[in-house]
The first five atom37 places (N, CA, C, CB, O) and aatype in JSON, in Angstrom:
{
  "aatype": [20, 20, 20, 20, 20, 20, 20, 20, 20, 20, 20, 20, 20, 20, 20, 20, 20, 20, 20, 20, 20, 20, 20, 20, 20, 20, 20, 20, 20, 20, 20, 20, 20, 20, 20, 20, 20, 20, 20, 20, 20, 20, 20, 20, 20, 20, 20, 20, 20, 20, 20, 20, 20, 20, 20, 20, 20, 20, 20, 20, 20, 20, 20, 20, 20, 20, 20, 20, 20, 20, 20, 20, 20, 20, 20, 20, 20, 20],
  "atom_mask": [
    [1, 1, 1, 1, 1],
    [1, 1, 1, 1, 1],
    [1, 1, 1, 1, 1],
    [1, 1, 1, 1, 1],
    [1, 1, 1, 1, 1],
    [1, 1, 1, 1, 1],
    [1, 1, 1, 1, 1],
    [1, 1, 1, 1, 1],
    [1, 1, 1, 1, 1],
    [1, 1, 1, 1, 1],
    [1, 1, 1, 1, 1],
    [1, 1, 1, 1, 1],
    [1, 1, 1, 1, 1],
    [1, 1, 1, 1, 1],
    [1, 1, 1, 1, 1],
    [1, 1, 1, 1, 1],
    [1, 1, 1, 1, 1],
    [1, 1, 1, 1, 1],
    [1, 1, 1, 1, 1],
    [1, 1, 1, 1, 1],
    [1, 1, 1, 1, 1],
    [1, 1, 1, 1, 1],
    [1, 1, 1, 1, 1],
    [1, 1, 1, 1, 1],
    [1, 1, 1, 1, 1],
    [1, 1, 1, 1, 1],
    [1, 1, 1, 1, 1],
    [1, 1, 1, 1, 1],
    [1, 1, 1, 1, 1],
    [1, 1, 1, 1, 1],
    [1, 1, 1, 1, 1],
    [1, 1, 1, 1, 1],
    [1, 1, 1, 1, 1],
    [1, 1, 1, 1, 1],
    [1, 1, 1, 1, 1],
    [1, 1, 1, 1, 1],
    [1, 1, 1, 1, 1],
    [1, 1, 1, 1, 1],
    [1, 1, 1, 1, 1],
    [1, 1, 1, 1, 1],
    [1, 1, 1, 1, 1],
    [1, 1, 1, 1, 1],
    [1, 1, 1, 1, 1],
    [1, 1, 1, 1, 1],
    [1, 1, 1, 1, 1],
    [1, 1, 1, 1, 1],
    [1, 1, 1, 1, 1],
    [1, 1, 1, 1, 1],
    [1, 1, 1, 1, 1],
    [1, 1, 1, 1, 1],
    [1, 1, 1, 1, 1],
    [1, 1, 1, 1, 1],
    [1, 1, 1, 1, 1],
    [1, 1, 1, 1, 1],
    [1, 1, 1, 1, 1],
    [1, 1, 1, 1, 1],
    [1, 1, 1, 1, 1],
    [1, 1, 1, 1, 1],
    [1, 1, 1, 1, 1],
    [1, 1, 1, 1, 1],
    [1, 1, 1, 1, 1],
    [1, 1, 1, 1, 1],
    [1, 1, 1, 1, 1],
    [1, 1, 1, 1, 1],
    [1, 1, 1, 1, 1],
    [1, 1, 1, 1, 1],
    [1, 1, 1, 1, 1],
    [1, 1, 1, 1, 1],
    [1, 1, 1, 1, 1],
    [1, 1, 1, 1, 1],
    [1, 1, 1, 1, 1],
    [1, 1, 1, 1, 1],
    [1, 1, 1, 1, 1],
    [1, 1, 1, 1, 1],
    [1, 1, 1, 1, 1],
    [1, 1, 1, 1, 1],
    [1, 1, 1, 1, 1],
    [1, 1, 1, 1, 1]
  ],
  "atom_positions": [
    [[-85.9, 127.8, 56.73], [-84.64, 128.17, 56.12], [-84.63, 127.61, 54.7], [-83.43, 127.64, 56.95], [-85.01, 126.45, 54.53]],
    [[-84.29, 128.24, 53.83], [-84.04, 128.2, 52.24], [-82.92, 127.99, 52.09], [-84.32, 129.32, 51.42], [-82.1, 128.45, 52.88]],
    [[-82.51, 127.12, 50.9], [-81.26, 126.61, 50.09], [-81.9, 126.7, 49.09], [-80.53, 125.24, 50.3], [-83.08, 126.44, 48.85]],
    [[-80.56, 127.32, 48.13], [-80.59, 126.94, 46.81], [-79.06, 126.15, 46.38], [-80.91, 128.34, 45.94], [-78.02, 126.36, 47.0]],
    [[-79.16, 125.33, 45.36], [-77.75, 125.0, 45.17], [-77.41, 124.83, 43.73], [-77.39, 123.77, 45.92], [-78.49, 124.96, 43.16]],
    [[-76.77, 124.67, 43.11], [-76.16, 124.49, 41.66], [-75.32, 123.33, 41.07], [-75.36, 125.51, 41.47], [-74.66, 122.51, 41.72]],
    [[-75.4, 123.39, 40.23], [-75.02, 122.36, 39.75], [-73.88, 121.31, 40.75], [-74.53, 122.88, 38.48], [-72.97, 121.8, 41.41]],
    [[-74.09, 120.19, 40.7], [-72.64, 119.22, 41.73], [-71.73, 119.11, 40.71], [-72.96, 117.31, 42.45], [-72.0, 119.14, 39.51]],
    [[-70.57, 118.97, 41.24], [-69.6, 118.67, 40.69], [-68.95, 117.39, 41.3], [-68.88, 119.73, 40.67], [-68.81, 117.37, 42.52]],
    [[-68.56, 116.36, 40.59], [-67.89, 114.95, 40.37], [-66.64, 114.9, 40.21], [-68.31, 114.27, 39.33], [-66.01, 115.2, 39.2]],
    [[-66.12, 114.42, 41.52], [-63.89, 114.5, 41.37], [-64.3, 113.06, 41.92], [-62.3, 116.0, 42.84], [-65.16, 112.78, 42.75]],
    [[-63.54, 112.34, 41.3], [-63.23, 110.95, 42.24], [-64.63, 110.51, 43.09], [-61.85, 111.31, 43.53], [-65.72, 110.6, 42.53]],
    [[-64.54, 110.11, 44.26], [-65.09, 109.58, 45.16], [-65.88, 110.98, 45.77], [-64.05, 108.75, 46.03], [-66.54, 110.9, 46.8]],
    [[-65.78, 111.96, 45.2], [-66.23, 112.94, 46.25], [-67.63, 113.63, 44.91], [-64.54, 114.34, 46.94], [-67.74, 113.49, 43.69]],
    [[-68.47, 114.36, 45.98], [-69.46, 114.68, 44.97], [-70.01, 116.21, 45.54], [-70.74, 113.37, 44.86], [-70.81, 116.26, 46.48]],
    [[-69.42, 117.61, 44.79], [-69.5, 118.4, 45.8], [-70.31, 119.36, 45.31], [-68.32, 118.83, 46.32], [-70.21, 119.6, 44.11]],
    [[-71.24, 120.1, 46.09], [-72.43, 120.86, 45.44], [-72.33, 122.52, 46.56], [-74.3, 119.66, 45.67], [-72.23, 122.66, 47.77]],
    [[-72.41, 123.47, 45.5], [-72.32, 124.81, 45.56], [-73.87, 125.0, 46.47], [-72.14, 125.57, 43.88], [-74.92, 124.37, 46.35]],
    [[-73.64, 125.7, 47.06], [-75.06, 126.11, 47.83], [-74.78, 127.44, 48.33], [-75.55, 125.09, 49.16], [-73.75, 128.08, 48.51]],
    [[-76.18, 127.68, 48.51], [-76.42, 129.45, 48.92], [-77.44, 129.42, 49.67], [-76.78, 130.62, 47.7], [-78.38, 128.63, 49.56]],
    [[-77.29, 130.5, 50.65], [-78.92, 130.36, 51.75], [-79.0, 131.92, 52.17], [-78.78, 129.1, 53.64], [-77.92, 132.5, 52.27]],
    [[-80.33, 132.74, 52.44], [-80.79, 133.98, 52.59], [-80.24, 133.98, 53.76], [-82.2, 134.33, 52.43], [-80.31, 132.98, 54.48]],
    [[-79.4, 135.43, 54.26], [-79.44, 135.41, 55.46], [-80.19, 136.77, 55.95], [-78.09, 135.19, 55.92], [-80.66, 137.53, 55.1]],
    [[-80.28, 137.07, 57.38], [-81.79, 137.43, 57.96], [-81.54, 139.01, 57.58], [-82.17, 137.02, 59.93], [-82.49, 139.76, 57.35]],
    [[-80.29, 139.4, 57.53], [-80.32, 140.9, 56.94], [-80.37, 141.22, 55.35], [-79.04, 141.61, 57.42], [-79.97, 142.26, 54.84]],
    [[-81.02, 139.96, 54.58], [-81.48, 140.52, 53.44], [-80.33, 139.54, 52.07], [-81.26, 142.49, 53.64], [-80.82, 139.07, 51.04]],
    [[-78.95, 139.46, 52.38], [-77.8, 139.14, 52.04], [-77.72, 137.48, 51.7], [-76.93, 139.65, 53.13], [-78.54, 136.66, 52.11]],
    [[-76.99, 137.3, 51.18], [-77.06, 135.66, 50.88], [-75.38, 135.09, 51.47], [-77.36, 135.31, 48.78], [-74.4, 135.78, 51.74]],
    [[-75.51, 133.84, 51.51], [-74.45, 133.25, 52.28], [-73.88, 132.44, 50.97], [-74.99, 132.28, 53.72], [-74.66, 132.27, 50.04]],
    [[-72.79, 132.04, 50.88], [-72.69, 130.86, 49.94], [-71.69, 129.78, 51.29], [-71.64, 131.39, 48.06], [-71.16, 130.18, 52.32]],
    [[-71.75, 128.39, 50.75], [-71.08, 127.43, 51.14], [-71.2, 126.09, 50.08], [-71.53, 127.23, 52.53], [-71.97, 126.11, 49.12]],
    [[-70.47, 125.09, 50.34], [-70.5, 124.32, 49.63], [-69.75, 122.55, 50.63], [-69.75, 125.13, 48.32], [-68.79, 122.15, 51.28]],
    [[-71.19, 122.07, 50.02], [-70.84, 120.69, 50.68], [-70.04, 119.04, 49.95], [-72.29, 120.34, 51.14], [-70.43, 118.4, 48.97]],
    [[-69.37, 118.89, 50.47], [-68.2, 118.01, 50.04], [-68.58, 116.66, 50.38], [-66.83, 118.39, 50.73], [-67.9, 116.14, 51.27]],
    [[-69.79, 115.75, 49.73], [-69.47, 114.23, 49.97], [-69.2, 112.97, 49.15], [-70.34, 113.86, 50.56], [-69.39, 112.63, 47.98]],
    [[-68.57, 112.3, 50.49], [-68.11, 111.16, 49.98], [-68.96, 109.53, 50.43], [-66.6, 111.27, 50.46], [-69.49, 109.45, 51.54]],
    [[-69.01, 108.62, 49.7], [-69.68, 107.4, 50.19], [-70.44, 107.18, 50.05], [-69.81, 107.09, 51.0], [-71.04, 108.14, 49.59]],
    [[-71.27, 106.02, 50.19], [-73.11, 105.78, 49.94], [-73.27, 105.04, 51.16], [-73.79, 104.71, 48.35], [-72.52, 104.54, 52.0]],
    [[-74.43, 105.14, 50.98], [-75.75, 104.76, 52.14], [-75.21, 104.97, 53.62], [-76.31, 102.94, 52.03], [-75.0, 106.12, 54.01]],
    [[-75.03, 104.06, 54.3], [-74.57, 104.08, 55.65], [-73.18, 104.52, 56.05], [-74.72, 102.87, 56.09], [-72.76, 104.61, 57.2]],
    [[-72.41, 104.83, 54.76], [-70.67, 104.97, 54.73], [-70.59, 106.71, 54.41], [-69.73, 103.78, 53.13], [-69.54, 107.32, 54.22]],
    [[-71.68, 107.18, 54.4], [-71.77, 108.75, 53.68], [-71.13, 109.39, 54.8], [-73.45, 109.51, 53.28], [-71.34, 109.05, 55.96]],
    [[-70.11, 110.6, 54.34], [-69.63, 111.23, 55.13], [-70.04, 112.83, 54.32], [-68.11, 110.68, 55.41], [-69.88, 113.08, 53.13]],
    [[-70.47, 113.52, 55.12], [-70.72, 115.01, 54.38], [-70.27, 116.22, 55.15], [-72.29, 115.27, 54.1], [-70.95, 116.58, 56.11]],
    [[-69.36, 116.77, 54.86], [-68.63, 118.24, 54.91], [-68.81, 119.43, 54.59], [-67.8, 118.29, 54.46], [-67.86, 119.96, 54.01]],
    [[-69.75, 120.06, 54.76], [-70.5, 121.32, 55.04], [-69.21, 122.64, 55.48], [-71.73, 120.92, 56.48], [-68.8, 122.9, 56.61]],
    [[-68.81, 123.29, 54.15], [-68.16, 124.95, 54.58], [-69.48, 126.0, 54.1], [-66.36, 125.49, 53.42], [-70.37, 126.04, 53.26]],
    [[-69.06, 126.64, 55.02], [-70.02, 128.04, 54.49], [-69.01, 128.96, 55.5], [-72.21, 128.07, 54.96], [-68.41, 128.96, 56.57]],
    [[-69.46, 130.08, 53.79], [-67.76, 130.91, 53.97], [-68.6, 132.3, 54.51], [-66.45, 131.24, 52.01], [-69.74, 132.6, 54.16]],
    [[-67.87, 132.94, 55.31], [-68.45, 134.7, 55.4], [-68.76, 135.52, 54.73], [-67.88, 135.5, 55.79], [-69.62, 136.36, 54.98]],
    [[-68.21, 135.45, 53.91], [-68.48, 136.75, 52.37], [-69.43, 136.22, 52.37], [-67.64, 136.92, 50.68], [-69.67, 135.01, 52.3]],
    [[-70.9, 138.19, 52.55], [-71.81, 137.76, 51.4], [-72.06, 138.68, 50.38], [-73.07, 137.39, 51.85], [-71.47, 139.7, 50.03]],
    [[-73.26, 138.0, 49.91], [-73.34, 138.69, 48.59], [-75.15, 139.27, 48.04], [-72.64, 137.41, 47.45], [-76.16, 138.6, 48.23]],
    [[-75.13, 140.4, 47.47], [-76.61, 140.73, 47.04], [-77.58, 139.77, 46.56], [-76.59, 141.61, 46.05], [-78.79, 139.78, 46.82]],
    [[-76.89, 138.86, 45.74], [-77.96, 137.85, 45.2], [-77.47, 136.54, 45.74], [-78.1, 137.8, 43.51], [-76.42, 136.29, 46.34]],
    [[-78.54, 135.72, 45.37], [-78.36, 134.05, 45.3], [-77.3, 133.91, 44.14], [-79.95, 133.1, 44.87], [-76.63, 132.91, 44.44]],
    [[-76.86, 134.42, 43.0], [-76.93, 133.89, 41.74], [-74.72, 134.18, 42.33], [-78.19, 135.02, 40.03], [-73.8, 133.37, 42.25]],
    [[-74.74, 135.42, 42.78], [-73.51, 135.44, 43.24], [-73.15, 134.95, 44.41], [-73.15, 136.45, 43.23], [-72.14, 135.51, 44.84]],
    [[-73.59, 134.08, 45.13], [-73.52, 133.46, 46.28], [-72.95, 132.04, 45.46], [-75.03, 133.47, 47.22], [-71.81, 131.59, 45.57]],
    [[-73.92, 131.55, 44.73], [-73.81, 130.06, 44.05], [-72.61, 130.3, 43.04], [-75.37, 129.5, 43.15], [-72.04, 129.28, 42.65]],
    [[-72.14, 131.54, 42.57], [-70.91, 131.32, 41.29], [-69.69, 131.47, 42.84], [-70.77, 133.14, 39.45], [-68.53, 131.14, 42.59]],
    [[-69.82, 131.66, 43.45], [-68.57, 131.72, 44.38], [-68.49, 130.63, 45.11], [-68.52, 132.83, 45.32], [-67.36, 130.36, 45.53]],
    [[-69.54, 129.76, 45.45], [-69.03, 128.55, 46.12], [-68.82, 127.68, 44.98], [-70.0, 127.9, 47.23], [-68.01, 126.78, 45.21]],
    [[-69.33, 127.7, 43.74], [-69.02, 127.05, 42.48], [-67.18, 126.98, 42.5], [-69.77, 128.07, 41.06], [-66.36, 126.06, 42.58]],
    [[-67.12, 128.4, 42.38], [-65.34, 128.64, 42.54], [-64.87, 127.72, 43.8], [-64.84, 130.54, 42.96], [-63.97, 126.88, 43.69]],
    [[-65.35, 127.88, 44.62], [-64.51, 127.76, 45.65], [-64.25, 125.76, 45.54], [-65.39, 128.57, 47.25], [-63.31, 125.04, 45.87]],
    [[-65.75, 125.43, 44.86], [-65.18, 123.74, 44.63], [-64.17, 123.46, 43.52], [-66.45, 122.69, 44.2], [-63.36, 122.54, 43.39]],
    [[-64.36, 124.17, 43.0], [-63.3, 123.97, 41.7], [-62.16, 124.31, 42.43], [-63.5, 124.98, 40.22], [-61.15, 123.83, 41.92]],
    [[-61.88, 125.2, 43.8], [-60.39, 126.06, 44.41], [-59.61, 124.31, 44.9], [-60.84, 127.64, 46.39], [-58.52, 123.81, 44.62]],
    [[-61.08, 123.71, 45.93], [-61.09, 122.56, 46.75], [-60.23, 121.18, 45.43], [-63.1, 122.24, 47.35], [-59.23, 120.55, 45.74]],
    [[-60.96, 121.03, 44.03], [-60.59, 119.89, 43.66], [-59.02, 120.41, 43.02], [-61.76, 119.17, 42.63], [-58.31, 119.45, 42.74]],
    [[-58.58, 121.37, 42.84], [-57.42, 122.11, 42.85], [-56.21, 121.65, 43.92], [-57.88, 123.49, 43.11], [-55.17, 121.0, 43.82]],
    [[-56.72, 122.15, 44.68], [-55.88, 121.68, 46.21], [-56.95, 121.54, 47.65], [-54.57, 123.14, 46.66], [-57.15, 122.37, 48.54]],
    [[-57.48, 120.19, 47.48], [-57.87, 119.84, 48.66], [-57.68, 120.42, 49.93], [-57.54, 118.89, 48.74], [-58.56, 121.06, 50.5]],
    [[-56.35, 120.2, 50.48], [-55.77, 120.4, 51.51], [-55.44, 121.95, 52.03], [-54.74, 119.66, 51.32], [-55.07, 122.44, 53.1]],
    [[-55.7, 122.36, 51.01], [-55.82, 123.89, 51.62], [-57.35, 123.99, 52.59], [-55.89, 125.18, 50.08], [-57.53, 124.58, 53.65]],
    [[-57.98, 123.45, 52.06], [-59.35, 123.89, 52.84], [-58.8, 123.46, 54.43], [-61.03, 122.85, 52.21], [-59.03, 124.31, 55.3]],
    [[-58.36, 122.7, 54.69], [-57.89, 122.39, 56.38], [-58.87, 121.52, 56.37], [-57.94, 123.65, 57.77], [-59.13, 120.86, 57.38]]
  ]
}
């Protein structure tokens, strides 16, 4: 299985990175992982959303969005 991911982004305590992965009908996935803490205190939060998309390149600008949606309003994500 392949990942690609893009640039992280830095809010506070949290450090959250856009990612994209091939899925088996050709299509790409995007999600994006949300962590917080170091070494033994790391907690990591993994979304990956349904929409996909033709490329990697639009997979990675939409979970890009979607961290920028997250440091916006956290609490919407649930």
């Amino acid at each position: 299985m392949s990942h690609s991911n893009a640039a992280a982004l830095a809010c506070g305590k949290f450090h959250l990175t856009p990612l994209s992965r091939p899925a088996q009908d050709g299509a790409f996935t995007a999600g994006l992982s949300i962590r917080r803490g170091r070494g033994m205190q790391t907690h990591d939060r993994v979304y990956t959303f349904v929409r996909r998309f033709t490329c990697r390149d639009s997979a990675l600008r939409y979970a890009a969005a979607q961290a920028r949606a997250w440091v916006a309003n956290p609490l919407a994500f649930g």
